[in-house]
C-alpha positions as CSV (number, residue, x, y, z in Angstrom):
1,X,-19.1,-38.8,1.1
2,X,-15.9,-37.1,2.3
3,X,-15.4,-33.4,3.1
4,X,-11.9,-32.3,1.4
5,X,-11.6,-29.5,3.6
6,X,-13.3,-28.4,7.2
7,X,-15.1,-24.9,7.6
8,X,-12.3,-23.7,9.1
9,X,-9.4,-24.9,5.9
10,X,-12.2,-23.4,3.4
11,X,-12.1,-20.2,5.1
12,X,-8.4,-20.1,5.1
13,X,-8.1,-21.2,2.1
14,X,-10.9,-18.4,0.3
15,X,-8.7,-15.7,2.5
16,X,-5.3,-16.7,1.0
17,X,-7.0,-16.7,-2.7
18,X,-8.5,-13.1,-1.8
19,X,-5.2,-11.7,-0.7
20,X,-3.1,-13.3,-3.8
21,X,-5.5,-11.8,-5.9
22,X,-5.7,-8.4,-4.1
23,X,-3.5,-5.9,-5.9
24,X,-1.0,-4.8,-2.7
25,X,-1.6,-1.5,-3.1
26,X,-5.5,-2.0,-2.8
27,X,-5.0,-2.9,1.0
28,X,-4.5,0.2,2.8
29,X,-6.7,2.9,2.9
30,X,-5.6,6.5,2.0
31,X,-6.8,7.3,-1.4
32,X,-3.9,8.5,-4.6
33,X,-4.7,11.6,-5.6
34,X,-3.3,14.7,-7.8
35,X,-2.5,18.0,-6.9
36,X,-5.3,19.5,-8.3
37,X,-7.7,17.6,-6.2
38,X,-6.4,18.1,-2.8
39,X,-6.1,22.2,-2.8
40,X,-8.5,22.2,0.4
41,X,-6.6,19.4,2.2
42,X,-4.0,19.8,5.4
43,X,-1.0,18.8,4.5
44,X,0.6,15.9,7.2
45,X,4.0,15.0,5.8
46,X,6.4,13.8,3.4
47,X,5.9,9.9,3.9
48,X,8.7,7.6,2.9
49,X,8.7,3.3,2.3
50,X,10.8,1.2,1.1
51,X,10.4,-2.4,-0.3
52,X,12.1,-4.7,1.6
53,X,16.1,-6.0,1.4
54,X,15.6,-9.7,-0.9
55,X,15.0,-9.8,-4.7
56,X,12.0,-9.0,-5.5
57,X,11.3,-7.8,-9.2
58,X,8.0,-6.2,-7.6
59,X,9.4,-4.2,-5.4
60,X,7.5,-0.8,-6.2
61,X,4.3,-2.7,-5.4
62,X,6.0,-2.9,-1.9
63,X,7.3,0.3,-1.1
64,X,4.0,1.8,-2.5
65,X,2.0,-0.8,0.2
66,X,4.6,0.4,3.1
67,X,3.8,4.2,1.9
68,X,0.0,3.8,2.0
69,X,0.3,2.0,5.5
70,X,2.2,4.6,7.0
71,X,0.1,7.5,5.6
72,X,-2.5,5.9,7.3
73,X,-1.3,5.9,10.5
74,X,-0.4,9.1,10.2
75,X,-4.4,10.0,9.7
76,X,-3.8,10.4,5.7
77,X,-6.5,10.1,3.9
78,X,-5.2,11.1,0.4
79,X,-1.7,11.2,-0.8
80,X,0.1,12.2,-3.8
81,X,3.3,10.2,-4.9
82,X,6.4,11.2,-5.4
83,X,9.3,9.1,-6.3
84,X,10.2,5.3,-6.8
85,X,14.0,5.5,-6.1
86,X,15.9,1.9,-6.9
87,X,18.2,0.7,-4.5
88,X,19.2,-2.0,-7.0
89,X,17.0,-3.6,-9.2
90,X,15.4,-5.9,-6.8
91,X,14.6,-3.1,-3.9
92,X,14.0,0.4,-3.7
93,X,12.1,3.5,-2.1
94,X,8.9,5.2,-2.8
95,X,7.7,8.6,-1.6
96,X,4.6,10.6,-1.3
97,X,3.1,13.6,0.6
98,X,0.3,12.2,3.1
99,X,-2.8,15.0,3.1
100,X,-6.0,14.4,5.5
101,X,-9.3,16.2,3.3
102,X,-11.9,15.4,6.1
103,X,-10.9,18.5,8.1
């Protein structure tokens, strides 16, 4: 009997199908929130992203990710969104206020 794939190709090949099926705003930590909910929280900063030069008709998917992975370096652990701002109507620029609520 032949093996189609090694251990190692499976493994790859299992990540790849997890991250294609992974919503991209799933991946990075800090949590959405509303303004209701984070009245105890310290507020970090206005946090900005923006999706990437190419066409892509997804592109508030990917300023959304580059907002939640910046929020999070910041120490954010909630944020509430702002704006989606279209560059054109293949890129553009999302914005949110990064709050931490563990302090």
């Amino acid at each position: 009997m032949t093996k189609l794939f090694s251990t190692h190709q499976a493994n790859l090949l299992a990540a790849l199908f997890f991250l294609l099926n992974t919503p991209i705003t799933s991946l990075a930590q800090p949590q959405e929130a509303q303004n209701i909910t984070i009245q105890n929280c310290h507020y970090i900063n206005r946090v900005e992203g923006f999706s990437g030069y190419g066409k892509n008709l997804n592109w508030q998917s990917l300023a959304k990710y580059n907002v939640l992975s910046r929020a999070e370096k910041l120490g954010a652990t909630h944020i509430v969104w702002g704006n989606l701002y279209s560059n054109s109507g293949f890129s553009g620029t999302a914005t949110a206020k990064a709050y931490n609520c563990n302090s």
